[in-house]
MIZAMI-381383 format. One record per residue: x, y, z of N, C-alpha, C in turn; residue in three letters; chain. Coordinates in pm, 1 decimal. Each point is the difference from the previous one (the first is absolute). Layout:
# MIZAMI-381383
+----------+----------+----------+----------+----------+----------+----------+----------+----------+--------+--------+
!     n_xx !     n_yy !     n_zz !    ca_xx !    ca_yy !    ca_zz !     c_xx !     c_yy !     c_zz ! residu ! chaine !
+----------+----------+----------+----------+----------+----------+----------+----------+----------+--------+--------+
!        X !        Y !        Z !        X !        Y !        Z !        X !        Y !        Z !    ala !      A !
...
+----------+----------+----------+----------+----------+----------+----------+----------+----------+--------+--------+
***
This chain:
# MIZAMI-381383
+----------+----------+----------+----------+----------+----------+----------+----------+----------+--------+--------+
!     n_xx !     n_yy !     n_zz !    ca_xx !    ca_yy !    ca_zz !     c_xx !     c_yy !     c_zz ! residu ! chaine !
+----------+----------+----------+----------+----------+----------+----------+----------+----------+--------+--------+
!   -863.7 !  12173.0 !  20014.3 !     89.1 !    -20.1 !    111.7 !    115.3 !     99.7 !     -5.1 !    unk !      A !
!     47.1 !     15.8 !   -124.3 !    102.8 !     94.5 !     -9.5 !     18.2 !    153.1 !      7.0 !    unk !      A !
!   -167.9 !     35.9 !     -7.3 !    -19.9 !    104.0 !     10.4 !    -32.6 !     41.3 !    175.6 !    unk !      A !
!    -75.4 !   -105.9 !     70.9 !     -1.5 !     14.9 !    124.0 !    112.6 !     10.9 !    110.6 !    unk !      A !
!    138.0 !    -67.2 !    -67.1 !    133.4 !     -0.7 !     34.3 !     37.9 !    162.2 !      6.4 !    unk !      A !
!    -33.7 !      4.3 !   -145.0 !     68.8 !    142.9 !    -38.2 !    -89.2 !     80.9 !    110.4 !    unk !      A !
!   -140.6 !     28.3 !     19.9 !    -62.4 !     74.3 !     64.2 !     91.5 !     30.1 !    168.2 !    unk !      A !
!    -23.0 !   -131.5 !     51.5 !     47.2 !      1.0 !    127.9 !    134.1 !     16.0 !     39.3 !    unk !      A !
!     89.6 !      5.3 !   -110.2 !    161.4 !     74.1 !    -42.5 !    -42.1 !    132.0 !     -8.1 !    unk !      A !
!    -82.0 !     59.9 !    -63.1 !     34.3 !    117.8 !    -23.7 !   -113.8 !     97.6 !    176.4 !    unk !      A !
!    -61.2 !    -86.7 !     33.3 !    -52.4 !     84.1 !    142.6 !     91.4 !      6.1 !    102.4 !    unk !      A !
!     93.6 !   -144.6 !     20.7 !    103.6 !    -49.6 !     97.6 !    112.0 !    121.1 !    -67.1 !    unk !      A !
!    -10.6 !     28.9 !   -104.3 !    109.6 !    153.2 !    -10.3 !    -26.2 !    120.2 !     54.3 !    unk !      A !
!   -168.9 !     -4.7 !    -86.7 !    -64.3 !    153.6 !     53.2 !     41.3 !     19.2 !    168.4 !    unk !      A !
!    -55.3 !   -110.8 !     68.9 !      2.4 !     -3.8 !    133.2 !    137.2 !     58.1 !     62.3 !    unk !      A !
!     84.8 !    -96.5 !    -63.0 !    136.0 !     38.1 !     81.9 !     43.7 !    155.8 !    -35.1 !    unk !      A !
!    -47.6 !     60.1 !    -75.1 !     60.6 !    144.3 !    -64.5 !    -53.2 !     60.9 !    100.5 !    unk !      A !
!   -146.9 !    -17.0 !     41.0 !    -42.3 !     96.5 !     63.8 !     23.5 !      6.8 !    135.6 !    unk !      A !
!     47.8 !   -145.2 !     25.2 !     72.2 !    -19.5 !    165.6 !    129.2 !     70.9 !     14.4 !    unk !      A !
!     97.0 !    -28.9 !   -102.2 !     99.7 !     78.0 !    -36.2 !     12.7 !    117.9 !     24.0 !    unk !      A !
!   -108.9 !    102.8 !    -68.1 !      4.2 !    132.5 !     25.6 !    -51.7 !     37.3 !    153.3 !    unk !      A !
!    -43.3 !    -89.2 !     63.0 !    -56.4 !     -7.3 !    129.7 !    127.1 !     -7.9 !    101.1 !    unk !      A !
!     56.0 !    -53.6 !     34.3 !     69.7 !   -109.0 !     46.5 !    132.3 !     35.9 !    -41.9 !    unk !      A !
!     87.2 !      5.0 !    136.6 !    167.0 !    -65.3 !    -30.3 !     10.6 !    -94.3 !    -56.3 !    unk !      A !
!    144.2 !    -33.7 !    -58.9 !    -21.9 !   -144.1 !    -82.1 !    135.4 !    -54.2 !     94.2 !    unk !      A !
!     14.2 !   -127.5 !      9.2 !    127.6 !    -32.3 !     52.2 !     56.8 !   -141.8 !   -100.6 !    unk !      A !
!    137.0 !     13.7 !    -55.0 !      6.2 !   -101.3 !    -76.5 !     83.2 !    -97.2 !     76.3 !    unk !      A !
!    -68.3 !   -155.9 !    -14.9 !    107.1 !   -104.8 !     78.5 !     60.3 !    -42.7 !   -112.8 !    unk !      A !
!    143.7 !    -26.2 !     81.5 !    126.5 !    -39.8 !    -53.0 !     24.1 !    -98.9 !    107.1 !    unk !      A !
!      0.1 !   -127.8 !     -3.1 !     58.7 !   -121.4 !     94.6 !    159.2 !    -10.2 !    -59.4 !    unk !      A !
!     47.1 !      4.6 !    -79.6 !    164.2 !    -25.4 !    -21.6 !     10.1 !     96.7 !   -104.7 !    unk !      A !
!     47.4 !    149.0 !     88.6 !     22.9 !     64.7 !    -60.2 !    109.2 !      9.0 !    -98.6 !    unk !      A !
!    137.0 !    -45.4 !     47.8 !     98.0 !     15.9 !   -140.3 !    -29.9 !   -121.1 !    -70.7 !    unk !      A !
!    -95.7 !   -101.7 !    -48.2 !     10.4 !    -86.5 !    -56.2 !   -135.1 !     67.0 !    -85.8 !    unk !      A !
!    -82.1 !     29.2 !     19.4 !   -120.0 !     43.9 !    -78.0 !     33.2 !    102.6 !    -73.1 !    unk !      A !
!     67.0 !    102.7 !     41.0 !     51.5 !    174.8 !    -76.1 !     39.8 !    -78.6 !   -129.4 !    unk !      A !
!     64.8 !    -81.6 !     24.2 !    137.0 !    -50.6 !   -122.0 !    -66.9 !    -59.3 !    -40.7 !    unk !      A !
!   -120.0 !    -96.2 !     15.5 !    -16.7 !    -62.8 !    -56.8 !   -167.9 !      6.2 !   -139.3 !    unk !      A !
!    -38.8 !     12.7 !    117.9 !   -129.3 !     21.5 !    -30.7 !    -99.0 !    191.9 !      1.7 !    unk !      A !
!    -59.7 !     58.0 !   -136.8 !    -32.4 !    114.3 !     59.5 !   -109.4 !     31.3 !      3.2 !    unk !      A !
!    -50.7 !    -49.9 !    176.3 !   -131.0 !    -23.0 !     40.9 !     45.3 !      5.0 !    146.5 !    unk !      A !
!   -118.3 !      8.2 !    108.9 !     46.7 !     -1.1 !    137.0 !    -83.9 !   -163.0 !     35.3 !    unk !      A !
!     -7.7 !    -68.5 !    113.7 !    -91.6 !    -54.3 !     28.8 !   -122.1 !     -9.4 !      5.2 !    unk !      A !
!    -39.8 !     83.2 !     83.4 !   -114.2 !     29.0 !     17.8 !     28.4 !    168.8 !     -3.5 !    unk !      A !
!   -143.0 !     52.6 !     15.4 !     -2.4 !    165.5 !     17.2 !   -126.4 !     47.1 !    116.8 !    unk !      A !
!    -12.1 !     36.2 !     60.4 !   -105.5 !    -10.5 !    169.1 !    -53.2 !    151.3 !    -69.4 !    unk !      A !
!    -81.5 !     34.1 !     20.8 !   -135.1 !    131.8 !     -6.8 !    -95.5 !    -48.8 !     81.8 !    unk !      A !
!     33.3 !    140.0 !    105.1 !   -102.3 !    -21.8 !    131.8 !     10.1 !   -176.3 !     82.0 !    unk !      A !
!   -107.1 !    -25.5 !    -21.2 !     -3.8 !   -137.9 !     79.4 !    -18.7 !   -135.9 !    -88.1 !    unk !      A !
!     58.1 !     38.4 !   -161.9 !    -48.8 !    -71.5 !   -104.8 !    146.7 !    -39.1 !    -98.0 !    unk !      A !
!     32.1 !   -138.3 !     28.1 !    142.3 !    -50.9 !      2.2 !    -23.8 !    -55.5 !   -178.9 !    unk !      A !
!     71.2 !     83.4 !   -112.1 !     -5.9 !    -82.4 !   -157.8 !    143.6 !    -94.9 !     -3.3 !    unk !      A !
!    -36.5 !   -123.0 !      9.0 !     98.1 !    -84.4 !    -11.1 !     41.8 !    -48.4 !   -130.2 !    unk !      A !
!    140.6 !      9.0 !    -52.9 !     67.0 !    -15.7 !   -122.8 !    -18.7 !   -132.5 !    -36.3 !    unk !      A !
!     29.8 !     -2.8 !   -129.1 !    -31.0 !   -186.5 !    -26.9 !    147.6 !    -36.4 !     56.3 !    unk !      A !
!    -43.3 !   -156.4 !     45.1 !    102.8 !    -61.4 !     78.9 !    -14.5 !    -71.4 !    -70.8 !    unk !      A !
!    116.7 !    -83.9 !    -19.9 !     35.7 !   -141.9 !    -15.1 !     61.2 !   -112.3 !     70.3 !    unk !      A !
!    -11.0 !   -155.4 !    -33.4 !     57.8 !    -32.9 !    148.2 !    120.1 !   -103.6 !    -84.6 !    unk !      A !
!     73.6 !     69.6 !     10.8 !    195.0 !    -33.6 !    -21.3 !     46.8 !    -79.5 !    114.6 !    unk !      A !
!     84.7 !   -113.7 !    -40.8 !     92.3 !    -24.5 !     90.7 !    131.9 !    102.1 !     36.7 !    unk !      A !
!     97.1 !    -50.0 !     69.1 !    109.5 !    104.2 !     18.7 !     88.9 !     13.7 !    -92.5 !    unk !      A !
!     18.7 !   -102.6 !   -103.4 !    -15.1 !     47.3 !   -142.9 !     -5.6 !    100.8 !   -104.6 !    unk !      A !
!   -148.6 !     86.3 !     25.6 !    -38.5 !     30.6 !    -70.9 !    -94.2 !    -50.7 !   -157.0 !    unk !      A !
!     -2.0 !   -143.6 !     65.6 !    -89.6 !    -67.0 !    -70.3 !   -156.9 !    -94.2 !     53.9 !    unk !      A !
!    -67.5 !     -5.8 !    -51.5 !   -121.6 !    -89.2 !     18.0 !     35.7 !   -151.7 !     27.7 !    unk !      A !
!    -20.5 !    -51.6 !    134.0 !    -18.9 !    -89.5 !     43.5 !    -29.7 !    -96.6 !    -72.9 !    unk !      A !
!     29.5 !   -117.8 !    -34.5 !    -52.2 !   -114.7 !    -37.3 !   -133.6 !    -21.4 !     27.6 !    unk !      A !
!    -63.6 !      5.4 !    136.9 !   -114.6 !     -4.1 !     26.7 !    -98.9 !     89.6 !    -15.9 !    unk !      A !
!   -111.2 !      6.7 !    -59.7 !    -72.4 !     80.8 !    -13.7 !    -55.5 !     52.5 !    141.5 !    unk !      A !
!      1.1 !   -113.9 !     68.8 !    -84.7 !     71.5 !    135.6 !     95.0 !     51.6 !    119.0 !    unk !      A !
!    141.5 !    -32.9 !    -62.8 !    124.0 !    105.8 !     65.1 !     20.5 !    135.7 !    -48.8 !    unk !      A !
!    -73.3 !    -12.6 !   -114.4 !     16.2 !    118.1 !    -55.9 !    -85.2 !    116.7 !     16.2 !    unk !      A !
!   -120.2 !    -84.6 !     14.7 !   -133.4 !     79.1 !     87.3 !     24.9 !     55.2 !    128.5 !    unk !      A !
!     73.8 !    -75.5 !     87.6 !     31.4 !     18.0 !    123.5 !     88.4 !     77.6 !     26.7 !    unk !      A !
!     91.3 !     59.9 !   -100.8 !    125.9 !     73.3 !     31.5 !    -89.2 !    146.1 !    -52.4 !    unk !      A !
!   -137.1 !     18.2 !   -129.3 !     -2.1 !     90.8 !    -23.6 !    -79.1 !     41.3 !     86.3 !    unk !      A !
!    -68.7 !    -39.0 !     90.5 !    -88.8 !     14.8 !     95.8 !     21.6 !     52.1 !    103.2 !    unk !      A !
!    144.3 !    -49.6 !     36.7 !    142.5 !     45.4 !     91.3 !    -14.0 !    125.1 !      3.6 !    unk !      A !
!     97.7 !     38.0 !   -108.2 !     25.0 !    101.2 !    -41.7 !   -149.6 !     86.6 !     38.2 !    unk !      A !
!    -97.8 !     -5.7 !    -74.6 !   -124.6 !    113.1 !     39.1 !    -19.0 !     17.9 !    123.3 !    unk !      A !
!     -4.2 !   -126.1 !     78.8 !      6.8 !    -22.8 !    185.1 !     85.7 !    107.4 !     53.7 !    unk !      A !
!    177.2 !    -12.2 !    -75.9 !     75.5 !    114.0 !     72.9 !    -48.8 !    142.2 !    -72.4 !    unk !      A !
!    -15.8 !     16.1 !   -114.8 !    -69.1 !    151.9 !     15.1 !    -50.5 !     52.1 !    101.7 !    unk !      A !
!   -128.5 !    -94.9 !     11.0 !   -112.1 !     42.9 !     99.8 !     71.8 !     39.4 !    153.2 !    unk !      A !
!     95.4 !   -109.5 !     20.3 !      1.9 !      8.9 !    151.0 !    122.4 !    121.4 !     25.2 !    unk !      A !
!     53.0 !     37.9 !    -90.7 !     67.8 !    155.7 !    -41.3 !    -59.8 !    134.3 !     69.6 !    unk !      A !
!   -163.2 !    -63.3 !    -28.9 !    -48.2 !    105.6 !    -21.7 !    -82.3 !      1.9 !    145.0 !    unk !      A !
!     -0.8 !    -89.5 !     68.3 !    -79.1 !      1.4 !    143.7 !   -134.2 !    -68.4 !   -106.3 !    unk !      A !
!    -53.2 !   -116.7 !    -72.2 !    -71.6 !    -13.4 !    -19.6 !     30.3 !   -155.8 !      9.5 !    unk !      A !
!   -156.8 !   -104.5 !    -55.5 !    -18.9 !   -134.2 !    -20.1 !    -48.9 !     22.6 !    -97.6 !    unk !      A !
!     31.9 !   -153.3 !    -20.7 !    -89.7 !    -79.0 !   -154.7 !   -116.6 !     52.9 !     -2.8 !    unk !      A !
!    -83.9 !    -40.3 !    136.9 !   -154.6 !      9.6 !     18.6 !    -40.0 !    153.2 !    -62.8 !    unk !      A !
!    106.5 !    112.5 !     29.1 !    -16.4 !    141.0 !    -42.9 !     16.8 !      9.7 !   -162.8 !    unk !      A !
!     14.9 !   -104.4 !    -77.1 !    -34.8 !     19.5 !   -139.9 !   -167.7 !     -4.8 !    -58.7 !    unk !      A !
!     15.9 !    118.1 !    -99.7 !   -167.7 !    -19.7 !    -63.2 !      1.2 !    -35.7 !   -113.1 !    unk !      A !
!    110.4 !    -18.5 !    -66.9 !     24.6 !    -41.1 !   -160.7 !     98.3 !    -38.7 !    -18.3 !    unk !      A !
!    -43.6 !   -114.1 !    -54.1 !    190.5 !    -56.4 !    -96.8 !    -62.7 !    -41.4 !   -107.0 !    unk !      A !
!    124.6 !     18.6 !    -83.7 !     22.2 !    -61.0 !   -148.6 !    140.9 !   -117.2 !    -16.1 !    unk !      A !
!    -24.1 !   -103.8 !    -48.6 !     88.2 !    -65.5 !    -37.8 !    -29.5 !    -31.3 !   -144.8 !    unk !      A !
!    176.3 !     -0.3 !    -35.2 !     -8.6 !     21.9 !   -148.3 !     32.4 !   -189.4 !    -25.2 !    unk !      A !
!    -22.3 !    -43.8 !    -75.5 !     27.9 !   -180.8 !      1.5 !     58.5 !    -23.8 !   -173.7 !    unk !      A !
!     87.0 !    -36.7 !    -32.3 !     23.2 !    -53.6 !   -120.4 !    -40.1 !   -146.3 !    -24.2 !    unk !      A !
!    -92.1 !    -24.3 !     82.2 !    -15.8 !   -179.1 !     -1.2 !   -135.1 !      9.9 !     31.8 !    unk !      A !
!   -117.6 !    -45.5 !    -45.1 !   -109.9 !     39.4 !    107.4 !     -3.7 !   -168.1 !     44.5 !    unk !      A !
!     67.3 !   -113.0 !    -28.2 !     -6.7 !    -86.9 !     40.0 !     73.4 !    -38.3 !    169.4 !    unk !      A !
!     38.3 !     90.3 !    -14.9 !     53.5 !     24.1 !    180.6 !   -115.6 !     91.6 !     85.9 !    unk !      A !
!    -92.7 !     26.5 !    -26.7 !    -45.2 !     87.5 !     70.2 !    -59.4 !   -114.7 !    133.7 !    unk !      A !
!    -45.8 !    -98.5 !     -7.7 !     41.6 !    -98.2 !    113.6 !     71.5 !     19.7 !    105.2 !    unk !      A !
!    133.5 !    -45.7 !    -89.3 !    130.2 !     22.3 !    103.3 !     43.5 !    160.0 !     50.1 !    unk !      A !
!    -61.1 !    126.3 !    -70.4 !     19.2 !     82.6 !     60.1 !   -102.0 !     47.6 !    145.5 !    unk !      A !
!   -145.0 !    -45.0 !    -35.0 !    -70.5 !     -5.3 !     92.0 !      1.2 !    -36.9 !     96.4 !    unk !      A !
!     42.1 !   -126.1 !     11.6 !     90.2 !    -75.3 !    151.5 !     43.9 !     68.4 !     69.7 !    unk !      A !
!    101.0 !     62.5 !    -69.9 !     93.2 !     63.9 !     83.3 !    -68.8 !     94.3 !     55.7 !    unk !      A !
!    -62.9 !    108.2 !   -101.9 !    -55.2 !    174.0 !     45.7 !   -129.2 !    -40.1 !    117.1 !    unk !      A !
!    -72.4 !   -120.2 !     20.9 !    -71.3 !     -2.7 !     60.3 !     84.8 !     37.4 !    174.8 !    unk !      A !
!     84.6 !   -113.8 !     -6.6 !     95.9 !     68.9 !    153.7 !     -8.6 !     79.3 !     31.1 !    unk !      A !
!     68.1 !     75.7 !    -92.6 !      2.7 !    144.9 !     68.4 !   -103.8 !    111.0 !     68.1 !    unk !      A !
!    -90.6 !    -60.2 !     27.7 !   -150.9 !    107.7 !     25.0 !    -23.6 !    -60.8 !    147.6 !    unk !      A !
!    -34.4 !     43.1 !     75.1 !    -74.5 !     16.0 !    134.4 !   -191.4 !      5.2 !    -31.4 !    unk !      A !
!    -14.4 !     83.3 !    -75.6 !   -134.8 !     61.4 !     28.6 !    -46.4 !    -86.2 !   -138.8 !    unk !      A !
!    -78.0 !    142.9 !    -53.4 !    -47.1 !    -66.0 !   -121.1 !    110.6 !     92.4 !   -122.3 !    unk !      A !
!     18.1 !    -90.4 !   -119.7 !     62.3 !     44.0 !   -105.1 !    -41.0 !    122.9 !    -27.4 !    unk !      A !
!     99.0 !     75.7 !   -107.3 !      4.4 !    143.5 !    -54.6 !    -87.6 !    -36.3 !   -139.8 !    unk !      A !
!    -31.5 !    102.0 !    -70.4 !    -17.5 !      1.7 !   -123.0 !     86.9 !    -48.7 !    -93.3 !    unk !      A !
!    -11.1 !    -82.4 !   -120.3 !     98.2 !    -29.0 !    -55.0 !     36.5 !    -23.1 !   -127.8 !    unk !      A !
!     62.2 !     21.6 !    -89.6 !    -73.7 !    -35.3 !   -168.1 !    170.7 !    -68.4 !     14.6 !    unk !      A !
!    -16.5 !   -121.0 !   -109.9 !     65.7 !   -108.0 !    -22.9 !     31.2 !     22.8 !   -147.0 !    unk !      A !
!    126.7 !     79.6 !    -79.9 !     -7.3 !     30.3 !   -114.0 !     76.4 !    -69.9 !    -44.9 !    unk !      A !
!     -5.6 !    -86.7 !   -199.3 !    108.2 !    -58.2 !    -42.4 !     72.4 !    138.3 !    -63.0 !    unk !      A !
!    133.3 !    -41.6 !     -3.7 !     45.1 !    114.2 !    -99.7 !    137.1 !   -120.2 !   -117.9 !    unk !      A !
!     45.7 !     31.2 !    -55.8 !     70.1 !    -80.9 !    -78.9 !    129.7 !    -32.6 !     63.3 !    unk !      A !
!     68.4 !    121.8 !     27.7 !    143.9 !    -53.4 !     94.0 !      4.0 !     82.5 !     75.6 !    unk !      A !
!    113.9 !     -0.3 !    150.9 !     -0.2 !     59.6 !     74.0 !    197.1 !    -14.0 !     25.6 !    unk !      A !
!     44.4 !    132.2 !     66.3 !    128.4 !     33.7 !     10.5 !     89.1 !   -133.8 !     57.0 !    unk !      A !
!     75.5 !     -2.0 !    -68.9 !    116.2 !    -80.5 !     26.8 !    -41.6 !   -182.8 !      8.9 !    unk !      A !
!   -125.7 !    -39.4 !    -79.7 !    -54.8 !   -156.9 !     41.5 !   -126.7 !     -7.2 !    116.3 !    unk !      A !
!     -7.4 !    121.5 !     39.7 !   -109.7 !    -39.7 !    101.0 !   -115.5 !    -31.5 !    -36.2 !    unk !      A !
!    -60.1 !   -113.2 !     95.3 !   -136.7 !     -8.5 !    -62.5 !   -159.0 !     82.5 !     64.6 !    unk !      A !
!    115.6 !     65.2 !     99.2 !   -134.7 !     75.3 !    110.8 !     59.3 !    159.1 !     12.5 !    unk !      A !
!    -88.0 !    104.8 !     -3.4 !     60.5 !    120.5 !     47.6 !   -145.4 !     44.9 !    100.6 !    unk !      A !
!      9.6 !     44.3 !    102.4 !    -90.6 !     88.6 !    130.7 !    -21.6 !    140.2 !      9.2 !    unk !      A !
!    -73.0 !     28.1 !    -63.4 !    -42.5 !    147.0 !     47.8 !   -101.6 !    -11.4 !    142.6 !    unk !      A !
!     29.1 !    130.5 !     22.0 !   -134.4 !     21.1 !    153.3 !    -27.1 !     90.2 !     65.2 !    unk !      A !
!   -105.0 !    110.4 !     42.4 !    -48.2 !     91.8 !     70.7 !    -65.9 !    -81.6 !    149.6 !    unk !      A !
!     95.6 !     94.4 !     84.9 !    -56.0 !    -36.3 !    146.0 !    -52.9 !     81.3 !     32.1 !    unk !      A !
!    -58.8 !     25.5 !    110.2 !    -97.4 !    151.0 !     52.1 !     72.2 !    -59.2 !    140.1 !    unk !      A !
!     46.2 !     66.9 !    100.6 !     49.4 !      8.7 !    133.6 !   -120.2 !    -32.3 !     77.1 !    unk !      A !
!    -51.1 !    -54.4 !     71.4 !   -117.3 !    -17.2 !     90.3 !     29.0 !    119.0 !    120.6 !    unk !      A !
!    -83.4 !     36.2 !     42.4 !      1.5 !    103.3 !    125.0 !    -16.2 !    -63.6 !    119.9 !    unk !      A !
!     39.9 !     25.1 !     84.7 !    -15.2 !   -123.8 !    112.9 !    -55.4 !    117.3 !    130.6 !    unk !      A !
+----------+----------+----------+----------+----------+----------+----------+----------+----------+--------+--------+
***
């Protein structure tokens, strides 16, 4: 399993390099003086018609994890929602997510929630434990959208 992880990490790189050298890149910044300072990463980063979404987390106004797990799902979900719609895109325009889980006993209560968010049919998705995650969270969102052509 760990090696198939690693495999499909290291093509989802190859890939983007070679889009990269293809392709303008445009980096999103949703709150710009709060991210510079804070964090050094952009949101997301757009190549061509192919949106790499940063791991999100879903914080109250705080800056902390919700009491509720499935508030917490819902805020990080948020958050990926406003990337997308940044970008002139939808949920439905995702082909991959990763969520990172320090609990796999929530994956329940995270499912609930992520099911909402879809119109069509779900993206690709791998459901990873990892041991801890920044600041108490128990969920972080990665995600590649592809823009639909209309």
């Amino acid at each position: 399993m760990r090696q198939r992880i690693f495999g499909l990490f290291l093509l989802l790189l190859l890939s983007i390099a070679s889009l990269a050298a293809d392709s303008d890149r445009k980096h999103v910044v949703l709150n710009q003086s709060a991210t510079r300072s804070a964090f050094p990463f952009s949101d997301a980063v757009l190549v061509g018609n192919t949106l790499y979404v940063a791991g999100t987390v879903g914080f109250d106004q705080n800056g902390k994890p919700p009491a509720s797990a499935e508030e917490e799902a819902r805020l990080a979900m948020d958050s990926v929602k406003r990337v997308l719609e940044s970008q002139g895109m939808a949920m439905d325009d995702l082909v991959l997510v990763q969520v990172y889980c320090t609990d796999f006993s929530l994956y329940d209560k995270f499912n609930g929630v992520y099911r909402t968010y879809f119109q069509e049919q779900f993206p690709a998705r791998a459901f990873l434990g990892v041991a801890s995650l920044i600041r108490g969270a128990h969920f972080e969102v990665t995600g590649i959208a592809v823009k639909r052509l209309k």
